[in-house]
mmCIF file as gemmi writes it, N, C-alpha and C atoms, coordinates in Angstrom:
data_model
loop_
_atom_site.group_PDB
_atom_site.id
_atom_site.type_symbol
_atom_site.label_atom_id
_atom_site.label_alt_id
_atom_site.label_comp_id
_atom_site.label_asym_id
_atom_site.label_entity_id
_atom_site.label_seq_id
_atom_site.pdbx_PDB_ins_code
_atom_site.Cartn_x
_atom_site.Cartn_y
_atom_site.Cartn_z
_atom_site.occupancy
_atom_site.B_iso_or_equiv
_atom_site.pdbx_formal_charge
_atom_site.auth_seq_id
_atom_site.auth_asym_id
_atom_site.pdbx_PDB_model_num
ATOM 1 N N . UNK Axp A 1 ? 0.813 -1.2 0 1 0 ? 1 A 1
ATOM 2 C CA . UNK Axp A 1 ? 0 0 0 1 0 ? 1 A 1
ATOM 3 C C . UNK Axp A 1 ? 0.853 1.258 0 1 0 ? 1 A 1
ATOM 4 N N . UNK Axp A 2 ? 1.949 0.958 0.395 1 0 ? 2 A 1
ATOM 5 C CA . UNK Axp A 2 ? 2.911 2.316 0.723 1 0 ? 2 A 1
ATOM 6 C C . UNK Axp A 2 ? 3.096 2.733 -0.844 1 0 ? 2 A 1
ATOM 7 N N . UNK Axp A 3 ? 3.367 2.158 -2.02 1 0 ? 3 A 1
ATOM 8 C CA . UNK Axp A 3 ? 3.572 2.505 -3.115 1 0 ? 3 A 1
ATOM 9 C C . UNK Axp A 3 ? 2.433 3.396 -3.897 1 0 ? 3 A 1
ATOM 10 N N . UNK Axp A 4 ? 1.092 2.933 -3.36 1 0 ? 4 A 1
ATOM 11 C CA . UNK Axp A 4 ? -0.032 3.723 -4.127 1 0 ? 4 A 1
ATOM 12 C C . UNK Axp A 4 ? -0.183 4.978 -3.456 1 0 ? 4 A 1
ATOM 13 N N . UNK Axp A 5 ? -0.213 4.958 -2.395 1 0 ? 5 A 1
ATOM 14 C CA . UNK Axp A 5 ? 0.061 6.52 -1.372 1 0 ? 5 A 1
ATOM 15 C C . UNK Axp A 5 ? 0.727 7.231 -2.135 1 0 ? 5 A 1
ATOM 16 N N . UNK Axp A 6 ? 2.305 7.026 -2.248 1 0 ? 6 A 1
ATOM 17 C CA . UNK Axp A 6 ? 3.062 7.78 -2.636 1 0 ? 6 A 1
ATOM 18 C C . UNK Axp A 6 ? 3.192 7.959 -3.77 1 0 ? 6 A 1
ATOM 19 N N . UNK Axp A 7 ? 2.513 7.287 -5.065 1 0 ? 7 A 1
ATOM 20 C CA . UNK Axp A 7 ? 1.881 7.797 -6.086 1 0 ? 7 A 1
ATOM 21 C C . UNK Axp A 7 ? 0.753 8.654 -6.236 1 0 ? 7 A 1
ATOM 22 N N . UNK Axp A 8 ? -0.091 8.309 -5.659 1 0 ? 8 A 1
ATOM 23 C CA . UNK Axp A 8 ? -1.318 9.777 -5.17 1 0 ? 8 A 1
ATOM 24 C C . UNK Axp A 8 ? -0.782 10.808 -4.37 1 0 ? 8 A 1
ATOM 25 N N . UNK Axp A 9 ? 0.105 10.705 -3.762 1 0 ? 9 A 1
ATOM 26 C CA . UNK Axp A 9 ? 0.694 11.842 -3.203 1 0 ? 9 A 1
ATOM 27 C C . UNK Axp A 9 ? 1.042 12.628 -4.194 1 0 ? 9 A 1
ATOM 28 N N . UNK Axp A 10 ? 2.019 12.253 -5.266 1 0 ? 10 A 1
ATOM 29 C CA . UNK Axp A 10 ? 2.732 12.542 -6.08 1 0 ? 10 A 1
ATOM 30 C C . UNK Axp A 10 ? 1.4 13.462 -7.274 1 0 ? 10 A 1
ATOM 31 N N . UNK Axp A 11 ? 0.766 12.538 -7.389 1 0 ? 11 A 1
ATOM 32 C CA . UNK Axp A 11 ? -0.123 12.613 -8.498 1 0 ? 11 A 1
ATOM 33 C C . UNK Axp A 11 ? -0.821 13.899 -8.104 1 0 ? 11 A 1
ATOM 34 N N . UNK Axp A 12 ? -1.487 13.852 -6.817 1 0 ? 12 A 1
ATOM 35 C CA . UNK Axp A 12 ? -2.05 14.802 -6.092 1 0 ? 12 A 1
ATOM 36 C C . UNK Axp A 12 ? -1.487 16.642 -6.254 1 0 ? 12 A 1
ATOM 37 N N . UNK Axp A 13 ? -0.339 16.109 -5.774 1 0 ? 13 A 1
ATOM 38 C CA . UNK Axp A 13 ? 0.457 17.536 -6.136 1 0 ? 13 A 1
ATOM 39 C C . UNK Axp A 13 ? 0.486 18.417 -7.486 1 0 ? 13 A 1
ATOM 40 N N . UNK Axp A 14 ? 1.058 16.938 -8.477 1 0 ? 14 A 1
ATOM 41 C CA . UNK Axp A 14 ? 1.925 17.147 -9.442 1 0 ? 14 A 1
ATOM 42 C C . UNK Axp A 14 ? -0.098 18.503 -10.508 1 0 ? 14 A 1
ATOM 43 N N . UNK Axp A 15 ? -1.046 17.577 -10.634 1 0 ? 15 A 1
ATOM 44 C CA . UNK Axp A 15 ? -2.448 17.727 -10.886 1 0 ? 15 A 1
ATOM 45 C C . UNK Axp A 15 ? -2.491 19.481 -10.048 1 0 ? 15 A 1
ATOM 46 N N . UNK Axp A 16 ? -2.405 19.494 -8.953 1 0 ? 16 A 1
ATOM 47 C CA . UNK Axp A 16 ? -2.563 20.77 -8.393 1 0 ? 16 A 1
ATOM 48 C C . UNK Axp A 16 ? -1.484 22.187 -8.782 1 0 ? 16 A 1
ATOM 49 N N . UNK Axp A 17 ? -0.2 21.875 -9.169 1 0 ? 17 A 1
ATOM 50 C CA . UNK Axp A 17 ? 0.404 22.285 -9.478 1 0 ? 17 A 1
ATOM 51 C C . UNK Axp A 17 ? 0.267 22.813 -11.125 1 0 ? 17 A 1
ATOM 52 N N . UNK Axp A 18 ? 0.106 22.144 -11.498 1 0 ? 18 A 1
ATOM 53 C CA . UNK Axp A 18 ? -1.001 22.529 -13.713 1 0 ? 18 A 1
ATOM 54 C C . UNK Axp A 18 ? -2.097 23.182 -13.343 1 0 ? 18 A 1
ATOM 55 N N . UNK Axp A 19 ? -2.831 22.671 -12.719 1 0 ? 19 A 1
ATOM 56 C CA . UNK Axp A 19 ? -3.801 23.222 -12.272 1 0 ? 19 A 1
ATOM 57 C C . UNK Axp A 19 ? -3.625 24.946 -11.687 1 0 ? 19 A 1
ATOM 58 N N . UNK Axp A 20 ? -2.539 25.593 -10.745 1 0 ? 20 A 1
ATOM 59 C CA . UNK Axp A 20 ? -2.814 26.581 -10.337 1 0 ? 20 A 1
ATOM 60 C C . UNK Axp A 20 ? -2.168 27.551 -11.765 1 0 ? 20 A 1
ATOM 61 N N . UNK Axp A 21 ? -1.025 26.668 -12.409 1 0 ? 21 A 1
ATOM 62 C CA . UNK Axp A 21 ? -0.287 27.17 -13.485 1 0 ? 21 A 1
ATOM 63 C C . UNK Axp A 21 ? -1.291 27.424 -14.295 1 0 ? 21 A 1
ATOM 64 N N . UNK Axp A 22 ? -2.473 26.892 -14.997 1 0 ? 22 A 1
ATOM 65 C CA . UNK Axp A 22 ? -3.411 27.098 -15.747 1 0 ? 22 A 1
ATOM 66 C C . UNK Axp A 22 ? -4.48 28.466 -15.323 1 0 ? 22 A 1
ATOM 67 N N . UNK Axp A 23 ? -4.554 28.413 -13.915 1 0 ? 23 A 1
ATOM 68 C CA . UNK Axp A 23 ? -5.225 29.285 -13.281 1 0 ? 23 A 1
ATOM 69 C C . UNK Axp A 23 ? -4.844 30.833 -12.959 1 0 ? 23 A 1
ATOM 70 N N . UNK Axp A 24 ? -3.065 30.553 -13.148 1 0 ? 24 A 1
ATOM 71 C CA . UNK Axp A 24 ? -3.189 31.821 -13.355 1 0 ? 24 A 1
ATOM 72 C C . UNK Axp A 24 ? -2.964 32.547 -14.638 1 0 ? 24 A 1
ATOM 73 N N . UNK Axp A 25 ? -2.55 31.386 -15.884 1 0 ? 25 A 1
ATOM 74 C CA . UNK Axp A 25 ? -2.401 32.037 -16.904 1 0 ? 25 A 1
ATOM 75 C C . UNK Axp A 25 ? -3.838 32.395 -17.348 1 0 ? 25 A 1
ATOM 76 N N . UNK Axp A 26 ? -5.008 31.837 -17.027 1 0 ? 26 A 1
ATOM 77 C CA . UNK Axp A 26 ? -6.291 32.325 -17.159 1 0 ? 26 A 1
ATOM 78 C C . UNK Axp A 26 ? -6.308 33.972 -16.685 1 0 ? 26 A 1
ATOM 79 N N . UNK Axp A 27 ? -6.61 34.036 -15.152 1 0 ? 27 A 1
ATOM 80 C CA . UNK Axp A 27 ? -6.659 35.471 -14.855 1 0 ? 27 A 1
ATOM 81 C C . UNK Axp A 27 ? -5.749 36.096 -15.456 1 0 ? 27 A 1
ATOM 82 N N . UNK Axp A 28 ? -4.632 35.962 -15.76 1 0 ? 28 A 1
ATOM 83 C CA . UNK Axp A 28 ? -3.93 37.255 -16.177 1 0 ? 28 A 1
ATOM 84 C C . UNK Axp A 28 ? -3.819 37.584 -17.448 1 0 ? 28 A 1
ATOM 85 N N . UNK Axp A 29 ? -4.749 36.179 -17.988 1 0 ? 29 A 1
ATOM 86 C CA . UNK Axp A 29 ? -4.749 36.832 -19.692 1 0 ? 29 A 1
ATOM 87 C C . UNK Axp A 29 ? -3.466 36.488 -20.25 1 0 ? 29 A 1
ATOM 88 N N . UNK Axp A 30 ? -2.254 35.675 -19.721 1 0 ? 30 A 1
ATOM 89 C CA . UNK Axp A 30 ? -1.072 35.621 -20.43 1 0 ? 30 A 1
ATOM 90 C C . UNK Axp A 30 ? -1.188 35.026 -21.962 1 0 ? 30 A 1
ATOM 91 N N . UNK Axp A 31 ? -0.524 35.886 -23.229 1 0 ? 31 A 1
ATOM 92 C CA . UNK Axp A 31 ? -0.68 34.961 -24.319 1 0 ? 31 A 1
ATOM 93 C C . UNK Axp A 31 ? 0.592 33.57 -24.484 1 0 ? 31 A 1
ATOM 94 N N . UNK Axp A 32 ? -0.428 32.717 -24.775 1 0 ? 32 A 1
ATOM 95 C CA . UNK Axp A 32 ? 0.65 31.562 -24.876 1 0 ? 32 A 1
ATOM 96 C C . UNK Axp A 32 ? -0.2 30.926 -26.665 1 0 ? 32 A 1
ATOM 97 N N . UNK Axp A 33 ? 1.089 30.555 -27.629 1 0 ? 33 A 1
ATOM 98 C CA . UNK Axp A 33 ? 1.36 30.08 -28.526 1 0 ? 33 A 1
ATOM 99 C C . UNK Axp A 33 ? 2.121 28.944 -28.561 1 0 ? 33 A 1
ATOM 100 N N . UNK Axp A 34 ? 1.527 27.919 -29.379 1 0 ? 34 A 1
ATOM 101 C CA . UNK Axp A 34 ? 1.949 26.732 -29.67 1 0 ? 34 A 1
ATOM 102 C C . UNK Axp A 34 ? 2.521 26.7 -31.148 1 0 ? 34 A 1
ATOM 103 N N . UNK Axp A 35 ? 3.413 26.624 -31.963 1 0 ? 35 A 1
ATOM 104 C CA . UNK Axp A 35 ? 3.892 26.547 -32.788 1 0 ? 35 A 1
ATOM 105 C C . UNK Axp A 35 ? 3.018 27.987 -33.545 1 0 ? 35 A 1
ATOM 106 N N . UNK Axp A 36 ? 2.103 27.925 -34.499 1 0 ? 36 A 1
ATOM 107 C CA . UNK Axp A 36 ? 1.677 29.442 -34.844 1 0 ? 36 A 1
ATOM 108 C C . UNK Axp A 36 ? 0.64 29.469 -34.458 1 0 ? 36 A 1
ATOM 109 N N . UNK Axp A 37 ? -0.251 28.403 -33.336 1 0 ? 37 A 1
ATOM 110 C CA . UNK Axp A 37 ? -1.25 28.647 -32.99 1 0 ? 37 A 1
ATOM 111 C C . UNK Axp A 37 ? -1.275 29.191 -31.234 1 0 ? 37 A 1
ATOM 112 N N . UNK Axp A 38 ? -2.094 30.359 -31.554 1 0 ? 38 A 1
ATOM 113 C CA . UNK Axp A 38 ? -2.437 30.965 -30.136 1 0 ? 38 A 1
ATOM 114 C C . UNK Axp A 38 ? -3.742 30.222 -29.482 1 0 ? 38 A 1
ATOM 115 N N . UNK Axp A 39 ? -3.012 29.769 -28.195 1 0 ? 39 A 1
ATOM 116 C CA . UNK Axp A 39 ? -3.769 29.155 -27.362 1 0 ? 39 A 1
ATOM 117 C C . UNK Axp A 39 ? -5.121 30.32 -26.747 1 0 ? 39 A 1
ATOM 118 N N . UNK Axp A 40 ? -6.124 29.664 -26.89 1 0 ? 40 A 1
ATOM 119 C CA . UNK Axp A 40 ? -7.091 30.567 -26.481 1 0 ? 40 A 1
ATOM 120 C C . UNK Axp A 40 ? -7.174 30.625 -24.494 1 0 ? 40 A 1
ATOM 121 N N . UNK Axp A 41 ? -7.599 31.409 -24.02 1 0 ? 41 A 1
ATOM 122 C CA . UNK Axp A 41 ? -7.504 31.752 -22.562 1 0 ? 41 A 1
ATOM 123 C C . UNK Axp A 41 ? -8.792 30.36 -21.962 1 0 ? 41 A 1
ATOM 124 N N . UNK Axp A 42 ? -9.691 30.194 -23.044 1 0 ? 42 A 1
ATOM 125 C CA . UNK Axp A 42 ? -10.779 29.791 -22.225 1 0 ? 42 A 1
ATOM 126 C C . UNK Axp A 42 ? -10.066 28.132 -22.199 1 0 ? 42 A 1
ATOM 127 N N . UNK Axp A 43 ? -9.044 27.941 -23.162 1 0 ? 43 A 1
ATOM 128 C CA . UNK Axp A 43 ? -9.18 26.252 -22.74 1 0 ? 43 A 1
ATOM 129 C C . UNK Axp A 43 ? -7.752 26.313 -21.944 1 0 ? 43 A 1
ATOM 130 N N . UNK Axp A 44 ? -7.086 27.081 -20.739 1 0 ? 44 A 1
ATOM 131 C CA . UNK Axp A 44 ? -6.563 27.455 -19.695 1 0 ? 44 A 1
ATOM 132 C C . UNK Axp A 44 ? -7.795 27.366 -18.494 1 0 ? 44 A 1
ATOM 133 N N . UNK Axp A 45 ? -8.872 27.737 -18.832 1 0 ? 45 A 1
ATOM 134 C CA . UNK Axp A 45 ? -10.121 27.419 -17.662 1 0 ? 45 A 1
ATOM 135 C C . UNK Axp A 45 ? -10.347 25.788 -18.011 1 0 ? 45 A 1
ATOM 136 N N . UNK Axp A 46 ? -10.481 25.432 -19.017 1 0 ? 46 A 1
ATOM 137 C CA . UNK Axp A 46 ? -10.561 23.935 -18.609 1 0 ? 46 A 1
ATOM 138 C C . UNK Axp A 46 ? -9.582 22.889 -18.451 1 0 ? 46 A 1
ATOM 139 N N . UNK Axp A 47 ? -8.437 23.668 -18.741 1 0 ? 47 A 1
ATOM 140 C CA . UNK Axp A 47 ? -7.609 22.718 -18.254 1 0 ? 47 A 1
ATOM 141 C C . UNK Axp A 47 ? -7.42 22.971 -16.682 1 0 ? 47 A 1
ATOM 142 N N . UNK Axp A 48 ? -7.268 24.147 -16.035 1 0 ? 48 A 1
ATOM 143 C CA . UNK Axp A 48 ? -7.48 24.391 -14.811 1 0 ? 48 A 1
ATOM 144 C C . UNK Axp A 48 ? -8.444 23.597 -14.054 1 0 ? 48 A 1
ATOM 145 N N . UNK Axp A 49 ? -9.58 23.479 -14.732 1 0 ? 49 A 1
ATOM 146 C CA . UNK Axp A 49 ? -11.067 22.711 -14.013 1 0 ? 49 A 1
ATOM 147 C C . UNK Axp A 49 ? -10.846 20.71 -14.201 1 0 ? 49 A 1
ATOM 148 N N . UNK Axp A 50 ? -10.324 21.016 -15.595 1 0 ? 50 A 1
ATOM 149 C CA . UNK Axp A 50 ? -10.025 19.066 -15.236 1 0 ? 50 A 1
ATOM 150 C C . UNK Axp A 50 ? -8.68 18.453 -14.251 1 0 ? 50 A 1
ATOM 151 N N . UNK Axp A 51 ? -7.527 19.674 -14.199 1 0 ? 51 A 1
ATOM 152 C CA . UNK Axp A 51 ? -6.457 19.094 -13.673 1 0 ? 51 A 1
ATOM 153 C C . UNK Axp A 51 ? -6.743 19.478 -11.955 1 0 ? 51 A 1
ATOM 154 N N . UNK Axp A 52 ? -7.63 20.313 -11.536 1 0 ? 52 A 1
ATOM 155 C CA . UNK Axp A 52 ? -7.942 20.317 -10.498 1 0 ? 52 A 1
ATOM 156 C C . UNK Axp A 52 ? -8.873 19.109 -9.443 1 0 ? 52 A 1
ATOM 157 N N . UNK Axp A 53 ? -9.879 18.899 -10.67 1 0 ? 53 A 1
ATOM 158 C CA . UNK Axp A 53 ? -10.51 17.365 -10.319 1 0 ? 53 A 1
ATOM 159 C C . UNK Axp A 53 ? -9.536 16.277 -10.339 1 0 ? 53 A 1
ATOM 160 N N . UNK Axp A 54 ? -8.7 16.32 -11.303 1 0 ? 54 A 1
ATOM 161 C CA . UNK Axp A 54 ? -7.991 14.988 -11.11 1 0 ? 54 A 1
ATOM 162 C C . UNK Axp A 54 ? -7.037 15.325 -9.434 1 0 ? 54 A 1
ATOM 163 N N . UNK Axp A 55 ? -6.724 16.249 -9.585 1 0 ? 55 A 1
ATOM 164 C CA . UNK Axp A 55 ? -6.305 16.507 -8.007 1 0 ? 55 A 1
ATOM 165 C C . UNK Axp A 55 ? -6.793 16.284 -7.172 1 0 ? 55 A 1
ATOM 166 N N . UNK Axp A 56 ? -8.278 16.765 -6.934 1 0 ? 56 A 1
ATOM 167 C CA . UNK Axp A 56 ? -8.9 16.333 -6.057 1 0 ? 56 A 1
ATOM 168 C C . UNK Axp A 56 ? -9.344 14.544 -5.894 1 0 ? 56 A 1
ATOM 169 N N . UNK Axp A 57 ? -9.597 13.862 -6.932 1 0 ? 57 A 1
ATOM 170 C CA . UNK Axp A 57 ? -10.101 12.682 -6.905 1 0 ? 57 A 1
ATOM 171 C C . UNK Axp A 57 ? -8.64 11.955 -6.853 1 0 ? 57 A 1
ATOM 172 N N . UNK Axp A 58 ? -7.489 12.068 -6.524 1 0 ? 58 A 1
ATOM 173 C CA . UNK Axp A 58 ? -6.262 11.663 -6.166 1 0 ? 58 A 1
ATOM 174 C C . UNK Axp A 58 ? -6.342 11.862 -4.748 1 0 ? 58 A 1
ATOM 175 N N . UNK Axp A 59 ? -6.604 12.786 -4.074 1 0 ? 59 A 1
ATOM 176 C CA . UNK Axp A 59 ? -6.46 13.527 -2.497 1 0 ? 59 A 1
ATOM 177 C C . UNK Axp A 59 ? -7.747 12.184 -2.296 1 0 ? 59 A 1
ATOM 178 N N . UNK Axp A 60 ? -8.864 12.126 -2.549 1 0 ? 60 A 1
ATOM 179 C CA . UNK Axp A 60 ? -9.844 11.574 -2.22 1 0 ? 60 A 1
ATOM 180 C C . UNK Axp A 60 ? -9.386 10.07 -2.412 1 0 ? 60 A 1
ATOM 181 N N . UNK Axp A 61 ? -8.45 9.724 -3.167 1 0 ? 61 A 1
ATOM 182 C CA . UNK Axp A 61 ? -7.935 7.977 -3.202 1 0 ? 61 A 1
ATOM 183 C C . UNK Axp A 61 ? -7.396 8.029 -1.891 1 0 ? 61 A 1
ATOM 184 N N . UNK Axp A 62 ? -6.63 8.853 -1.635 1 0 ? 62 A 1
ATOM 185 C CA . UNK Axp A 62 ? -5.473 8.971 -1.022 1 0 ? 62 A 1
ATOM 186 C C . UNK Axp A 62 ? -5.577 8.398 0.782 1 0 ? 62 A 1
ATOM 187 N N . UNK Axp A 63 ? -7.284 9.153 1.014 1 0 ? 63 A 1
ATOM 188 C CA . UNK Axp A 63 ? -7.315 8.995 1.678 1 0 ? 63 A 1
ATOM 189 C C . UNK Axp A 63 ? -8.414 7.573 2.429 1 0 ? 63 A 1
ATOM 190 N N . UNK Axp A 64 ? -8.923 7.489 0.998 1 0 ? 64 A 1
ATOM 191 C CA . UNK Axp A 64 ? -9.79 5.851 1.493 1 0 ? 64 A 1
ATOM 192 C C . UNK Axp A 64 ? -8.186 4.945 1.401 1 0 ? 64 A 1
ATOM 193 N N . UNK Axp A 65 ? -6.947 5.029 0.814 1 0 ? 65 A 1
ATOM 194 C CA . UNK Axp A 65 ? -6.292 4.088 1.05 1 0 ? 65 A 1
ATOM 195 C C . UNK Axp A 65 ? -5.56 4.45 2.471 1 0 ? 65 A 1
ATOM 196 N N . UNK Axp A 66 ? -5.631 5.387 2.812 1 0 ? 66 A 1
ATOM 197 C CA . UNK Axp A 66 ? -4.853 5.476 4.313 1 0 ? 66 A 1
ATOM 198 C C . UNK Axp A 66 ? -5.366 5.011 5.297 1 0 ? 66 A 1
């Protein structure tokens, strides 16, 4: 069990961490480009909103396995 912990630990973070990165390139409007395509702001809100769930539903493994 010690191995899946410390993969949801991991996972937990790693998910929250994209997640706040997404969140703030949302509010602040930063432009970001992918080769010549400009990334639009609104799919920074959903990547914010799915990598935050996966965060959360990692925290929530985390703790039915503890």
């Amino acid at each position: 069990m010690q191995k899946a912990t410390g993969y949801l630990s991991v996972s937990a973070l790693v998910f929250a961490a994209v997640s706040l990165a997404h969140l703030l390139r949302a509010l602040h409007e930063w432009p970001l480009t992918v080769g010549a395509w400009p990334v639009p702001v609104g799919l920074s809100w959903l990547a914010a909103f799915v990598s935050a769930t996966l965060s959360a539903w990692a925290l929530s493994s985390l703790r039915k396995a503890a």
